[in-house]
C-alpha positions in Angstrom: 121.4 90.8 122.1 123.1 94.0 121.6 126.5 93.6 120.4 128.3 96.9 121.1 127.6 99.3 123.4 127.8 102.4 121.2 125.1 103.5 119.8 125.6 104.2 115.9 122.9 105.0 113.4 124.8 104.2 109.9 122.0 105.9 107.2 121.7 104.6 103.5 119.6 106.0 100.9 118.1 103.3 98.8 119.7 103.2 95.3 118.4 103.8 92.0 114.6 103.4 91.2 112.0 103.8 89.0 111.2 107.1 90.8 114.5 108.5 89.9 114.5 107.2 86.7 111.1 108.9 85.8 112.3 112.3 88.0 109.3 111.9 90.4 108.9 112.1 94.3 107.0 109.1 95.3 105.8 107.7 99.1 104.4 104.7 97.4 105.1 101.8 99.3 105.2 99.1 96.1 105.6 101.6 93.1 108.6 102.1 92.3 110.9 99.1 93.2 115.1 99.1 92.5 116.5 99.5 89.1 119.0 96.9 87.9 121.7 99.9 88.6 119.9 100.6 92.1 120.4 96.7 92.6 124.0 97.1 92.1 124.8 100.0 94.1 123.2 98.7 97.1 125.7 95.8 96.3 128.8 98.1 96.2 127.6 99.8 99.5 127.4 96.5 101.1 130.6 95.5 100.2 132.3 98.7 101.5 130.1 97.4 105.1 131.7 94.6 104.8 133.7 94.8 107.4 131.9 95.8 110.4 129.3 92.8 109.9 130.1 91.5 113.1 129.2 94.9 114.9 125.6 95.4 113.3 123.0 94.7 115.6 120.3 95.1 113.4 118.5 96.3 109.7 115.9 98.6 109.6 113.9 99.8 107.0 111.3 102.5 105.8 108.5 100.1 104.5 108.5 101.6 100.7 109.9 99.0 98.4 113.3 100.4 97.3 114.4 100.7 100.7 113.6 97.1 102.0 115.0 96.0 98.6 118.1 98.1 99.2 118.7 97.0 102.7 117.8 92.9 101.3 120.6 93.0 99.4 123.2 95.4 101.4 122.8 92.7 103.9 123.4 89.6 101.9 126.0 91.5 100.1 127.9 92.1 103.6 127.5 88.5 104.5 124.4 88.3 106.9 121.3 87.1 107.4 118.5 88.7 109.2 114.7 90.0 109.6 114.8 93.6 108.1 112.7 95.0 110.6 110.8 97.7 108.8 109.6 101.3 110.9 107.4 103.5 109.5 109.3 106.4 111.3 111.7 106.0 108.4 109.1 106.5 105.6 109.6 109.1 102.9 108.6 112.6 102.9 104.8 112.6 103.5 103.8 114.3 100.3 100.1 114.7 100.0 98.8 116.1 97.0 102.4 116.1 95.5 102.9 112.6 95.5 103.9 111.2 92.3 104.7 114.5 90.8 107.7 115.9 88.9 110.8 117.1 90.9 110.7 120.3 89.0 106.9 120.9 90.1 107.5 120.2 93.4 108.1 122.9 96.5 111.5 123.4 97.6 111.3 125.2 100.4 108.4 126.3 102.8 106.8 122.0 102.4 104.3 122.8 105.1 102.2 125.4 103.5 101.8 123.2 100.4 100.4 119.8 102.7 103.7 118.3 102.3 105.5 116.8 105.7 107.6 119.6 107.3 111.3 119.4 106.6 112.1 119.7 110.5 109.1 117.6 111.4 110.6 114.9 109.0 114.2 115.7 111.2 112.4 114.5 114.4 110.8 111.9 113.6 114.1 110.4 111.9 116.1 111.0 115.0 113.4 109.0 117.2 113.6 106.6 114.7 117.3 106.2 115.6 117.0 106.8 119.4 114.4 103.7 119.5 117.0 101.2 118.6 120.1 100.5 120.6 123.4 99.4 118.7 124.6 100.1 116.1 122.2 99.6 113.4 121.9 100.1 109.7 118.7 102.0 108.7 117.6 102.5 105.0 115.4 105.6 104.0 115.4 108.5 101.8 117.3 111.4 100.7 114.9 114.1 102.4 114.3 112.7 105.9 118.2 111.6 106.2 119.2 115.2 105.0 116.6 116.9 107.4 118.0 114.6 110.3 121.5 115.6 109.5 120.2 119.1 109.6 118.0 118.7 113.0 121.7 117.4 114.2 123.8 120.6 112.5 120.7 123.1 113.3 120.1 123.8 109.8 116.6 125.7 108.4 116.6 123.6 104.9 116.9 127.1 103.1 120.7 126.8 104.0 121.4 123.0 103.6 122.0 123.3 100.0 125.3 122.0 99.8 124.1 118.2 101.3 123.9 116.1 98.9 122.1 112.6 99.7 123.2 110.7 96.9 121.5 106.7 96.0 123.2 104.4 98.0 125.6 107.0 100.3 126.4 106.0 103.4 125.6 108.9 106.3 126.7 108.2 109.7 126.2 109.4 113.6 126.7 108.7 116.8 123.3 109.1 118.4 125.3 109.0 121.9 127.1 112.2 121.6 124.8 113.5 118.7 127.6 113.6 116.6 127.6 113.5 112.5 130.5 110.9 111.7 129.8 110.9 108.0 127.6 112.4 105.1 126.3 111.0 102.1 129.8 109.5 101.5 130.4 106.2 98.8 133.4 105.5 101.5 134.1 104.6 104.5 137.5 105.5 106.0 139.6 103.0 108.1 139.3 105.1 111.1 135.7 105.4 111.2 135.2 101.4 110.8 137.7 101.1 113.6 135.6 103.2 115.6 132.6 101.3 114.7 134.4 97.6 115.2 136.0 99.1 118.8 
C-alpha cells in the first residue's frame, strides 16, 4: 500500500568501504562490504530520516554489498523493518575492463570509448529505476549513477558536473513528479523539505 501520493526518490550513497579505503572503483557485488566508519555513517544518515519513517513506502537497493548493507542499517537506524528490495537498475557503473582498478587510472570523461557504462546511459537507467516505484522511496546506490541522474535531471554533459560532489552516505533528493532536484549530496535535511515529504 502506497502511503503518500507524491512520488519522491530520496538517493543515498552507500558509506564507507573497502573500495574507498583501497581508492578503487569496484561493481563487485560481495567484495568490498562497509567499513566500521561506513557502518556508522549510514547510522547517522538514518537518524537524520528519522522523521519521515512513517512516509517511506519502501527500500531499494543496488545489489552490491555496501549498498544493501547501507540501506540494512539506515533502516533499522530510522526505526523500521522491511524487505530491502534490491534492483539491478541501481547497480554501479558497469566498468569492464576497469573494474577493480585505481581511481587515478581510471577514465574521467569520454567512459564509453574505454568499455566502461556511459555516464548518460548510467542517468537513464537511474531515472527508470525511480519512475518504476511509486511513493516515496529510499534507494541506495553509488556516487556515479546518482551524479549522472542528477545530471540527466539538470541536462548536464559530465565534462561540466564537476562541482557535484556525491559524498558516502549524502542524502540526494527529487521529486520524480515534477522532475525536480529537492536536494544534493547533502549530510542534512532541512525542516522544510521533511515537511514536504511528511505533507
Amino acid at each position: 500500500m502506497i502511503k503518500n501520493r507524491k512520488n519522491i526518490a530520496i538517493l543515498v550513497r552507500h558509506g564507507e568501504s573497502l573500495a574507498n579505503v583501497r581508492k578503487i572503483v569496484s561493481e563487485d557485488i560481495d567484495g568490498f562490504p562497509l567499513t566500521e566508519l561506513g557502518v556508522k555513517q549510514a547510522v547517522k544518515t538514518g537518524k537524520l530520516l528519522e522523521s519521515i519513517s512513517s512516509s517511506v513506502n519502501l527500500f531499494i537497493s543496488s545489489p552490491i554489498i555496501r549498498a544493501v548493507q547501507t540501506g540494512l542499517n539506515v533502516m533499522k537506524s530510522m526505526g523500521l523493518e522491511m524487505d530491502v528490495i534490491r534492483d539491478d537498475l541501481l547497480t554501479e557503473t558497469r566498468f569492464g575492463k576497469y573494474n577493480n582498478i585505481s581511481f587515478s587510472e581510471f577514465p574521467k570523461f569520454h567512459k564509453r570509448e574505454f568499455g566502461i557504462e556511459a555516464f548518460e546511459d548510467n542517468g537513464k537507467r537511474m531515472m527508470e529505476a525511480i519512475k518504476k516505484y511509486p511513493g516515496i522511496n529510499i534507494y541506495f546506490s553509488h556516487a556515479l549513477p546518482i551524479k549522472a541522474l542528477i545530471c540527466n535531471i539538470m541536462g548536464l554533459e559530465e565534462e561540466d558536473s564537476g562541482g557535484i560532489q556525491i559524498e558516502n552516505s549524502s542524502i540526494s533528493v527529487i521529486d520524480v513528479v515534477e522532475n525536480k532536484i529537492l536536494s544534493i549530496g547533502s549530510h542534512h535535511i532541512s525542516e522544510s523539505l521533511i515537511n514536504f515529504i511528511n505533507s
